[in-house]
C-alpha positions in Angstrom: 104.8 69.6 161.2 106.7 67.4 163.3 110.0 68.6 164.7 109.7 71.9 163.2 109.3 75.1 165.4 105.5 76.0 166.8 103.4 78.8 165.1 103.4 82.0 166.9 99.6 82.9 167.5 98.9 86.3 166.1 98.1 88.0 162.4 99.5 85.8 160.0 102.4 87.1 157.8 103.7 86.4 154.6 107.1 85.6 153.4 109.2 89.0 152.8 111.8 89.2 150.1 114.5 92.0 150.5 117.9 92.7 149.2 120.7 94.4 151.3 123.7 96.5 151.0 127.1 95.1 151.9 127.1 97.4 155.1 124.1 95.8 156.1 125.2 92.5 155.1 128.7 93.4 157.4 126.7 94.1 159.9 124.5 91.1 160.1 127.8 89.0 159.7 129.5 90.8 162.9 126.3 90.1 164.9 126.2 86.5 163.7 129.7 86.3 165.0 129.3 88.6 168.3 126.3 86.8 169.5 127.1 83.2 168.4 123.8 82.9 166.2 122.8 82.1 162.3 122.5 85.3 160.4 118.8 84.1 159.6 117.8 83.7 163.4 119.5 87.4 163.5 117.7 88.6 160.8 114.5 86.8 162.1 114.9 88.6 165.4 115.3 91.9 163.7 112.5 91.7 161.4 109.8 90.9 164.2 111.0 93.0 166.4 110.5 95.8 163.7 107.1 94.5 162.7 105.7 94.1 166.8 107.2 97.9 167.4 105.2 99.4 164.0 101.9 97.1 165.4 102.5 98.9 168.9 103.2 102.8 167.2 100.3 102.5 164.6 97.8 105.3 165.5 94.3 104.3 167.3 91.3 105.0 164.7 
């Protein structure tokens, strides 16, 4: 798509659909204004981080 942002390469992953608490939602709105960034690209950055640190702590079969 042109002009949009490039595909990561790595497992594909499906849209996630959550709701939050209002301390949560604080939270999110302090970072937003503390780091100078959308809540979505905070959010983003959140959930992969989680999701690469569960990939690196899931046990070896």
């Amino acid at each position: 798509m042109p002009g949009g942002r490039p595909k990561k390469q790595g497992p594909l992953r499906s849209p996630v659909y959550f709701s939050l608490d209002p301390n949560t939602v604080k939270r999110l709105d302090d970072a937003s204004k503390t780091l100078g960034r959308k809540k979505s690209q905070i959010v983003e950055t959140a959930v992969t981080e989680y999701l690469d640190r569960v990939e690196t702590e899931k046990p070896q079969s």
